[in-house]
N, C-alpha and C positions, 0 to 999 in steps of 0.2 A: 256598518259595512260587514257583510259575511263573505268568510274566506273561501278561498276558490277549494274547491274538491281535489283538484288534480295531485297528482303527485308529487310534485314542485314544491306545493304551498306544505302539503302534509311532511316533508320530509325536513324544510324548515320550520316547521312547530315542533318536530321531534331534537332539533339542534337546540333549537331555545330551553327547552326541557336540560339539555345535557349542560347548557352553559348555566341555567342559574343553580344546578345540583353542584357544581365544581366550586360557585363561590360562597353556597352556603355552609356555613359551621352547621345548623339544624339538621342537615341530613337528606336524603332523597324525598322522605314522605312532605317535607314542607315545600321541597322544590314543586311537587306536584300541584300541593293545596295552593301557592303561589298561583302556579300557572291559569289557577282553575279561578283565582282571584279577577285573571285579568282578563282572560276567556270563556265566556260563558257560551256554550250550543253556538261556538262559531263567531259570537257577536263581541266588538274589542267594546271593552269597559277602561275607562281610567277617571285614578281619584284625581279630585283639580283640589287649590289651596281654600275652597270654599267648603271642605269637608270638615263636619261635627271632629273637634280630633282636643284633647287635650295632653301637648308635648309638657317632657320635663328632661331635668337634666337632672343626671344622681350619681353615685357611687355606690361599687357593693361593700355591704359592712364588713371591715376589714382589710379594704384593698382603696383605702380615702384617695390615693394617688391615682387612679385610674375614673377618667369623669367619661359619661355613655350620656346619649340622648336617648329618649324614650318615648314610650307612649301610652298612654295612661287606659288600661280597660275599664268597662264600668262596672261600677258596685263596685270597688276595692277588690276589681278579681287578680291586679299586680299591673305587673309594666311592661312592659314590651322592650325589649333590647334590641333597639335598631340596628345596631354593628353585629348583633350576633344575627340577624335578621340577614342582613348585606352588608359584606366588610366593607364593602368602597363606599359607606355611610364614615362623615367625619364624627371625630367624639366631642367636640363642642357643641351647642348650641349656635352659638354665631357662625360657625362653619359650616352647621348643617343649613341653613337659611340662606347661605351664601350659594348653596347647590342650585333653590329656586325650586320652581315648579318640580323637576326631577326630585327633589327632599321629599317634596310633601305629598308627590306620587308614592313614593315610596315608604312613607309614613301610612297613607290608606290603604297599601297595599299588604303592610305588616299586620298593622288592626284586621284586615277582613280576613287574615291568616290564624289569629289565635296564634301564632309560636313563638317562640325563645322569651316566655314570657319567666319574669322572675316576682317572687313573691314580695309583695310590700314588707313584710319582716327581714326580708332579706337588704333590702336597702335603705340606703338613707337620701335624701331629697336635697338638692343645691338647690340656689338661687336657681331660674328656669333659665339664664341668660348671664353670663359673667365675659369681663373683659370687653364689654360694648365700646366701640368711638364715642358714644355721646349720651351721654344720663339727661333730658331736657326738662326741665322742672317749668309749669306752670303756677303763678304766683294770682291768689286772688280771685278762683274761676269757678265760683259756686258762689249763687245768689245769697243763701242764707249766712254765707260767711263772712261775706260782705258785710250785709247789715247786722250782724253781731259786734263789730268794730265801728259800727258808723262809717263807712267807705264807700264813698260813690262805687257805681259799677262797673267794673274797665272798658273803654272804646275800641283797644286792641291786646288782644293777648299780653299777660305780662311774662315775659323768658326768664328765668336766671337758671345755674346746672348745679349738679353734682361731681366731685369727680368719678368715676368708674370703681375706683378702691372706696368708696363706702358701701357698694353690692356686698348683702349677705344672703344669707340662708332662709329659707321659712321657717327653720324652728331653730336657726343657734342665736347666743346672746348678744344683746346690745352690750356695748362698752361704754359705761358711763367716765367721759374725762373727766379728769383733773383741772383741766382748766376751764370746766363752765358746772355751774352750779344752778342753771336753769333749762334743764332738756326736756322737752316737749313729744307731744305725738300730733302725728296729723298723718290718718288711713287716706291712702288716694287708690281712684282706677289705674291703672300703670297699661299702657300696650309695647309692643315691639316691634319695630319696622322689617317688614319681610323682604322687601328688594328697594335695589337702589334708585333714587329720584333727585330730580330738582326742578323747581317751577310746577309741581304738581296740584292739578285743576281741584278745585276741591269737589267734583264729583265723579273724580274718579281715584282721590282721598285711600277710601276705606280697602282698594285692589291693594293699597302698597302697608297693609297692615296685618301682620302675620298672625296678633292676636293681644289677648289682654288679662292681665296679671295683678294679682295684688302688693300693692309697697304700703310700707310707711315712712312720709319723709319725717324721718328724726331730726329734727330742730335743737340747737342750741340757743333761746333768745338773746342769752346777755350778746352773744358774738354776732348775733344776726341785727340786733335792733341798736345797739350800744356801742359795739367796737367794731374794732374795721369800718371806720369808717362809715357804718350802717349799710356797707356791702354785703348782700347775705348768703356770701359763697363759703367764708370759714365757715359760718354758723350751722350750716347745712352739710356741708362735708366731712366732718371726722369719720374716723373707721366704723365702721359695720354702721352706719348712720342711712342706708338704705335697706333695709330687710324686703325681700322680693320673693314670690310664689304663691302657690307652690306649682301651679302649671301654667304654662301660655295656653288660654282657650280660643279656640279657632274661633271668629265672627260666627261661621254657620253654628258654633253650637250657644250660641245668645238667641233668647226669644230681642229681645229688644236694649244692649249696651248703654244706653243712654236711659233706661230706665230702672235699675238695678238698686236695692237697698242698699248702703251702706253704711258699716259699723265698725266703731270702737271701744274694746272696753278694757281699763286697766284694774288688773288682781279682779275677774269678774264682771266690773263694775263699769254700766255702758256710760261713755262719754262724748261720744259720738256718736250721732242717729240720722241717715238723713238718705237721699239716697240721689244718682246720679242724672236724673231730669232738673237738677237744681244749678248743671253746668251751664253757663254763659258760652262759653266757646266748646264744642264739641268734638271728638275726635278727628270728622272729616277738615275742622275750620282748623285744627292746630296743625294739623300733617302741611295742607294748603301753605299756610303763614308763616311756617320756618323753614319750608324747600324753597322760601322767597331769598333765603339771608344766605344758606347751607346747605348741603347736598347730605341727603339722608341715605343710610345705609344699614344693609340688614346688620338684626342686633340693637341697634339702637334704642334705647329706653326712654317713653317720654312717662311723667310723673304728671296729672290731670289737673291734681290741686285736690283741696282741701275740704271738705265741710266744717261747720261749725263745732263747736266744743271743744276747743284746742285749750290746754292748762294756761297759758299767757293771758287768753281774755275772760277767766274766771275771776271772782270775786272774794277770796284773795284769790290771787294767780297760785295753780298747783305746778310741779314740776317731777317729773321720776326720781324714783331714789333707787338705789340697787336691791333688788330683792321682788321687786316690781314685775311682773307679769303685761303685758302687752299683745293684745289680738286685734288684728283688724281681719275684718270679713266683708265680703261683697256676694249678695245674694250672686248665684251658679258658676261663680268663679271660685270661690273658697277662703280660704281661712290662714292667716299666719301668724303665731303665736311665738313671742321673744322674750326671753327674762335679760333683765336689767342688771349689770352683774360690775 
């Protein structure tokens, strides 16, 4: 739609000008390049949550108590400081998703700005998502993993969680306990729920997914397969026992999520290889399947499952020891790398 000529319409474009110049920290010149974002030769533009965009959450070095969402330019040109973009952006991650469509308007609108960008040396990188309702772990949902254990196929999703406090960092250390002498790795897709649902259809699934991330769910076997009962929620949850990032990548910027490499390698050394068309139940069928049980809300972290190579069904079985290095990578999503300490 193009705006009316009159003087009406002209003298509220010039109001708009004044209101976003008062609430940005950047200054007049970005309030303009904003404006110019959203308006083009009269014609309104806006970004929807299907824009190419990769969020993160970080701190600046030296100020670790103050956590900012962001957004990531490309080529490593830095990050985008959303709050210093628009104060009335929250500084969470789960906050900012909780905004909805306005977030992630406001996300494309910063990217197409270039401003209040700060340099990658300048910060350091969180988890992309902390303090979620609900970490949802899929157990057993990749073909080849399967038949590496000898395990029929599942007929429906297998659930079990995490609690929220094993969320760590893309680059700080795992904590090897004391009490398990058999910790594991296993690289999964990871996504995050963008807004809230329940009973949701699975084709229309992939709307209520804000994006998709890399984890490793750190495994302890003795507690997972052995103790408790052979419940594998200890085994799965001790601290920093979920390592996540390093950015939520939007759907629009995947050629295709369900066909993506996937890798693991510890100190180097690939142990994992396989890649994500090997999933049995796929992101749209797990969203579907557990809005049947629980009502999903932004934030929320689901864990895809595993491919093969996992130290448990090695021959001998290997296990981490501290001093150990840890990367899992997902082809156009990235990389996150944890020492074992």
């Amino acid at each position: 739609m193009y705006a009316d000529k009159s003087p009406k319409i002209v003298s509220f474009q010039v109001y708009y000008i004044g209101i976003v110049a008062m609430r940005s920290p950047c200054g007049s010149l970005l309030s303009l390049r904003r404006f110019n974002a959203v308006f083009s030769a009269g014609t309104v533009r806006r970004a929807t949550s299907s824009a190419a965009m990769r969020l993160v959450q970080f701190c600046h070095v030296g100020d670790e108590g103050r956590v900012r969402v962001g957004v990531e330019r490309p080529e490593g040109q830095g990050v985008i400081d959303l709050k210093a973009f628009d104060p009335s952006v929250p500084s969470t991650m789960r906050e900012f998703l909780e905004m909805g469509q306005s977030g992630m308007d406001c996300a494309g609108r910063a990217l197409s700005s270039g401003q209040c960008v700060v340099p990658r040396s300048d910060i350091r990188l969180l988890s992309p998502v902390t303090g979620p309702e609900k970490v949802v772990c899929v157990g057993m949902n990749y073909r080849d993993h399967c038949l590496e254990q000898n395990a029929p196929i599942p007929e429906e999703p297998i659930i079990f969680s995490k609690f929220p406090s094993t969320i760590t960092g893309p680059y700080d250390d795992i904590i090897l306990p004391e009490e398990s002498t058999e910790v594991d790795w296993e690289v999964e897709l990871a996504f995050v729920i963008g807004r809230k649902g329940k009973h949701i259809k699975e084709e229309d699934a992939l709307s209520y997914v804000a994006g998709f991330t890399v984890a490793n769910d750190v495994s302890a076997r003795d507690w997972q397969m052995k103790r408790n009962g052979k419940q594998w929620l200890l085994g799965k949850t001790f601290d920093t026992f979920c390592p996540l990032g390093p950015a939520i990548v939007t759907t629009a910027a995947l050629k295709d999520v369900h066909n993506l490499g996937i890798r693991c390698l510890v100190n180097g050394a690939v142990v994992q290889d396989s890649n994500t068309s090997q999933m049995i139940f796929q992101t749209q069928k797990l969203v579907a399947w557990l809005s049947r049980f629980v009502t999903l809300c932004p934030g929320d972290v689901f864990l895809s499952g595993t491919p093969p190579g996992v130290g448990v069904f090695r021959n001998p079985p290997v296990y981490l020891k501290r001093g150990d290095v840890v990367e899992c990578q997902i082809d156009e999503i990235g990389s996150i790398k944890n020492k074992v300490v």
